[in-house]
C-alpha positions as CSV (number, residue, x, y, z in Angstrom):
1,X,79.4,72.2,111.6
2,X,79.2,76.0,110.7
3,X,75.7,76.0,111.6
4,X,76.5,74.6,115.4
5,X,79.7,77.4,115.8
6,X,77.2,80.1,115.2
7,X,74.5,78.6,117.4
8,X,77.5,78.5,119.8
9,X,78.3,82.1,119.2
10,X,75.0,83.6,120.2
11,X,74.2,80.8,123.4
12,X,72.5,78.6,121.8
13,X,73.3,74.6,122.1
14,X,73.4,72.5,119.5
15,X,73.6,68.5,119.2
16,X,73.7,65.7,116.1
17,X,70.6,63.4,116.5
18,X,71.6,59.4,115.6
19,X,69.2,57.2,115.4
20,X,66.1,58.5,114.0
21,X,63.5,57.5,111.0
22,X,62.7,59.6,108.0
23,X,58.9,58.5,108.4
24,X,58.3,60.2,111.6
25,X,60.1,63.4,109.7
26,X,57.3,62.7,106.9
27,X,54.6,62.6,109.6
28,X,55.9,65.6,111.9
29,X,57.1,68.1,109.5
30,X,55.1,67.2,106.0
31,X,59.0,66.3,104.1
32,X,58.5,64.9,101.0
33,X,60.7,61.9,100.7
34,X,60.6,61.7,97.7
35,X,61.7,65.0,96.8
36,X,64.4,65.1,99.7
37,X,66.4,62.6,101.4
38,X,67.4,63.9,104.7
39,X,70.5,62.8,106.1
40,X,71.2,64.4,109.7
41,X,68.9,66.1,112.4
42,X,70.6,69.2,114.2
43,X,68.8,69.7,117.7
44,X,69.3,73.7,118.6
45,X,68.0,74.9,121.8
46,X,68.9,77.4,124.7
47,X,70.8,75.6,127.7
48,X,69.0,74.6,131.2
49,X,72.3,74.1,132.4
50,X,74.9,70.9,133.1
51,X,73.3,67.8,132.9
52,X,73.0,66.0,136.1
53,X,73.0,62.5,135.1
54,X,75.5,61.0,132.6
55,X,74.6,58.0,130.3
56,X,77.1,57.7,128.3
57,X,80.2,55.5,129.0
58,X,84.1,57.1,129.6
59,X,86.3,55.7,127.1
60,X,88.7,54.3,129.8
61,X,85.6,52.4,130.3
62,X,86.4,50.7,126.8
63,X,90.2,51.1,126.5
64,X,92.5,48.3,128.4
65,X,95.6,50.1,128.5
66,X,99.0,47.6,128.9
């Protein structure tokens, strides 16, 4: 979380990646897995600006309220 408030700092965005498999780290960036276990990817990258399309559902979408 440190890591991200920095990036934030000097205008850089960060986001958590879910969802992804240790082999392809093996394949893309030589990690041995047996040496180290990774256990989150952090995406960093300069902003193109405010995404135009959303994907992700509201949570009134989920939430009855009554």
């Amino acid at each position: 979380m440190m890591l991200q408030c920095i990036c934030r700092a000097h205008g850089l965005d960060t986001s958590v990646m879910d969802a992804w498999d240790p082999e392809l780290l093996t394949d893309l960036f030589g990690i041995d897995l047996e040496r180290y276990i990774p256990e989150v990817v952090l995406i960093i990258g300069k902003s193109t600006g405010p995404a135009t399309e959303r994907y992700r559902y509201t949570g009134d979408h989920f939430i009855i309220w009554g």
